[in-house]
VMD Tcl script that draws the C-alpha trace (Angstrom):
set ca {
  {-33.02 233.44 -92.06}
  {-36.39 234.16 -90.70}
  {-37.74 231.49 -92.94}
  {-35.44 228.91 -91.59}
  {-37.04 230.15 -88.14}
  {-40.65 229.71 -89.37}
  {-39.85 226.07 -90.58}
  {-37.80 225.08 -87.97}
  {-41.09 226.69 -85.58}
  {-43.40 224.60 -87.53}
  {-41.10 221.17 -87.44}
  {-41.05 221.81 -83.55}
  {-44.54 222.58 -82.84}
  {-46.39 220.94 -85.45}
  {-44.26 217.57 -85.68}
  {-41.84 217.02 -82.82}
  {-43.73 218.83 -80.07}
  {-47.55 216.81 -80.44}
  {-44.75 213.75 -80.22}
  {-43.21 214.79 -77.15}
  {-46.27 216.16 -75.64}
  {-47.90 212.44 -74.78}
  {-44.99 210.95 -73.61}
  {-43.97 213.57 -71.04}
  {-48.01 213.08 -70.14}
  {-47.21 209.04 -69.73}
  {-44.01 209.92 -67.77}
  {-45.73 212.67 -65.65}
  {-48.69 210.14 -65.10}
  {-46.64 207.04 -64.28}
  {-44.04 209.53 -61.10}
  {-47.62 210.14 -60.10}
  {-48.27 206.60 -59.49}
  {-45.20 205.73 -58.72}
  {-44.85 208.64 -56.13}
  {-48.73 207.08 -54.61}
  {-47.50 203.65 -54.15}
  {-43.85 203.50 -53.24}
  {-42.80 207.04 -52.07}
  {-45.45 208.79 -50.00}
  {-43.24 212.53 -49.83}
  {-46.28 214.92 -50.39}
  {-42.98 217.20 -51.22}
  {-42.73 215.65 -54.45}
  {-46.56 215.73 -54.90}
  {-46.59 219.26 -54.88}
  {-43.28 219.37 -57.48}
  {-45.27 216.86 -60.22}
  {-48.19 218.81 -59.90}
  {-46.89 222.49 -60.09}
  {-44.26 221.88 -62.20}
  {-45.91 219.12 -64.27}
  {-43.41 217.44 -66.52}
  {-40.83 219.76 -66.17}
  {-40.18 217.78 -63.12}
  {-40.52 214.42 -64.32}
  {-36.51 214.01 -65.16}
  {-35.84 214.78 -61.30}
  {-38.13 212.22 -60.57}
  {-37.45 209.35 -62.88}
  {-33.71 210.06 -61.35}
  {-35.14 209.72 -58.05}
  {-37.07 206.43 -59.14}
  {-34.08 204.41 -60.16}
  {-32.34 205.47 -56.83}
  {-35.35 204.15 -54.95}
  {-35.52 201.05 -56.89}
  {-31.64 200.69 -56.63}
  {-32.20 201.21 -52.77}
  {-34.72 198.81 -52.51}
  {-33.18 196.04 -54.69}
  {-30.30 196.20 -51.81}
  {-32.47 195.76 -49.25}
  {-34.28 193.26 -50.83}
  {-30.54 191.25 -51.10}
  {-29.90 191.98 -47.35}
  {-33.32 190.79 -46.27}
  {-32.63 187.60 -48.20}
  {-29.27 187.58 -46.28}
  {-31.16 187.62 -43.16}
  {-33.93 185.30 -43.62}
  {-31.52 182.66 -44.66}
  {-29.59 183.65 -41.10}
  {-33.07 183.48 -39.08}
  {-33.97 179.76 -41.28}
  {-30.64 177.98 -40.11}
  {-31.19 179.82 -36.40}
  {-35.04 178.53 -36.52}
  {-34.09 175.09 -38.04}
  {-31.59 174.80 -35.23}
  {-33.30 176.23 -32.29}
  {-36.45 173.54 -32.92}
  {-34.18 170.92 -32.91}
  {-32.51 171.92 -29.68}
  {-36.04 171.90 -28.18}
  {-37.18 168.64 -29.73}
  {-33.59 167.29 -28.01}
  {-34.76 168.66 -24.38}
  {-38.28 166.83 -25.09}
  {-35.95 163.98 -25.83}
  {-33.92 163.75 -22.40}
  {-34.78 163.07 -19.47}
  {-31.72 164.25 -18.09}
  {-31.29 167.23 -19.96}
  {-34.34 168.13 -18.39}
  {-33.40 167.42 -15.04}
  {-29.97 169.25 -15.72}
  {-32.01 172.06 -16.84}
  {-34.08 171.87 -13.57}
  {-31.63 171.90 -11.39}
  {-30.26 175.30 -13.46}
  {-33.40 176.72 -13.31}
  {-34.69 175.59 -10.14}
  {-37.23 178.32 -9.53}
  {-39.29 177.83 -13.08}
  {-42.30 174.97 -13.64}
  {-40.48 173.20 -16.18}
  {-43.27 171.16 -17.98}
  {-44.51 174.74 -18.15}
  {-41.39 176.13 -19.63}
  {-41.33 172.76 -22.12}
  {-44.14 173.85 -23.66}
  {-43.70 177.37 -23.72}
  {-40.16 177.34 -25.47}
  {-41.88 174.58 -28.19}
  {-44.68 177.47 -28.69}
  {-42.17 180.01 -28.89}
  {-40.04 178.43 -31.80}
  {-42.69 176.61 -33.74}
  {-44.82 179.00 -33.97}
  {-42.77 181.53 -35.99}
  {-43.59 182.54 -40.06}
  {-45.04 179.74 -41.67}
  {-42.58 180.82 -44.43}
  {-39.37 179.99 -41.59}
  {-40.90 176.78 -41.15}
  {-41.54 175.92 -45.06}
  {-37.75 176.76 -46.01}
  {-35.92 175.28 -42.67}
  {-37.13 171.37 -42.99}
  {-38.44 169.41 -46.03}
  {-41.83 168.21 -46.45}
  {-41.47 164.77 -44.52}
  {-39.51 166.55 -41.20}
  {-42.56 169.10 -41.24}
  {-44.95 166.10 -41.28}
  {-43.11 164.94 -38.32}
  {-43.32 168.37 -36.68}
  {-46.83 168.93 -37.33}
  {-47.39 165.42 -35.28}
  {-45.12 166.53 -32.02}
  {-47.00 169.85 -32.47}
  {-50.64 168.49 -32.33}
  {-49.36 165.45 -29.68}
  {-48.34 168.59 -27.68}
  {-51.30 170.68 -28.12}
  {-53.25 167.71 -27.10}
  {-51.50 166.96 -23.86}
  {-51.33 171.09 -22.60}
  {-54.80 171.45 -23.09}
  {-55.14 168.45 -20.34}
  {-52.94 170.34 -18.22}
  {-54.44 173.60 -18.70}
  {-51.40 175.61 -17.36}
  {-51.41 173.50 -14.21}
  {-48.68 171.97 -14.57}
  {-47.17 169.34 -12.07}
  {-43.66 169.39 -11.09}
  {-40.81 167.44 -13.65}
  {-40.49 164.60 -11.32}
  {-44.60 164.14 -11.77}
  {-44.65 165.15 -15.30}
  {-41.63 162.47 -16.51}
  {-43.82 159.70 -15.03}
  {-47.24 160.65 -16.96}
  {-48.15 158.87 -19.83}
  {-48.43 162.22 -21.53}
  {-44.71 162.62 -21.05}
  {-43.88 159.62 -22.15}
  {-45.59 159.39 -25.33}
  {-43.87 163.12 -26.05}
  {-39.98 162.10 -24.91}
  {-40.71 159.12 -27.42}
  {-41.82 161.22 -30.11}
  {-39.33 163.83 -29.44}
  {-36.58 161.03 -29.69}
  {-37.96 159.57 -33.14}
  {-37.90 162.78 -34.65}
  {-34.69 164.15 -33.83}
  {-33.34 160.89 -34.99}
  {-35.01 161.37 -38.24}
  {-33.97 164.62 -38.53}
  {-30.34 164.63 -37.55}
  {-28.82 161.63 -39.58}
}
mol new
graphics top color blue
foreach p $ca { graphics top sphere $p radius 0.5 }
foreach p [lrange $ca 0 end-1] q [lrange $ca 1 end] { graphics top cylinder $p $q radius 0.2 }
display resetview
């Protein structure tokens, strides 16, 4: 009996156990890591390095719940950003169609009587082109950006003119500036709604 013990002793500490030993240090080594990068809880810190690899099962349980955590956030965010695309994609369009009307405009003005409009033109352009590049790569194709990127520097060109002194919308719809962007404005949104 005792020499069953002794060999069973020596199988464990002289075979299995120098086995074991550098895998729970890999394990140990990689919750570390792990713990560094993706789960700042000093908490946990002080578990991995008291109680070494004895803790390392608790953690590796607590690493596939953070990874199955973040894999469903990662499937909501997706949810979202297709959500904010087709709200970004639409809202631009909207704009480029009050750039486009002369009596939308004037509608508008007479709604908002109290705001500079030309002001408010190119401050609601600024507001929904100039979101994530990433928004603006996935909501139009390479030949409506093209078109963007020209109502966006035609734009640029005629505020700086202006330098946030804007005239009135009557003045405004009768400068060239105007004109040349309710032209543009039309061409594009007939390019990109048919």
């Amino acid at each position: 009996m005792t020499v069953n013990r002794e060999i069973m002793h020596d199988i464990f500490f002289h075979i299995i156990f120098p086995v074991l030993l550098p895998i729970a240090m890999i394990l140990w080594v990689y919750c570390i890591w792990y713990l560094n990068k993706y789960d700042k809880n000093t908490n946990r810190l002080i578990m991995l390095l008291i109680l070494n690899i004895y803790y390392v099962p608790f953690y590796l349980f607590r690493i596939r719940r953070i990874k199955k955590e973040n894999r469903i956030k990662a499937i909501s965010e997706d949810i979202y950003d297709s959500d904010f695309i087709t709200i970004s994609r639409t809202s631009i369009i909207e704009t480029l169609q009050l750039w486009s009307s002369k009596e939308r405009q004037l509608d508008f003005h007479k709604l908002e009587s109290d705001v500079n409009l030309p002001q408010e033109l190119f401050q609601q352009w600024d507001n929904v082109y100039r979101i994530d590049s990433k928004i603006i790569e996935e909501a139009f194709t390479k030949s409506e950006k093209e078109l963007l990127e020209t109502f966006d520097k035609t734009l640029m060109t005629s505020n700086e003119k202006f330098r946030n002194s804007f005239p009135d919308i009557s003045e405004f719809q009768n400068t060239n500036d105007w004109k040349v962007l309710n032209h543009l404005g039309i061409e594009i949104v007939k390019q990109i709604t048919r």
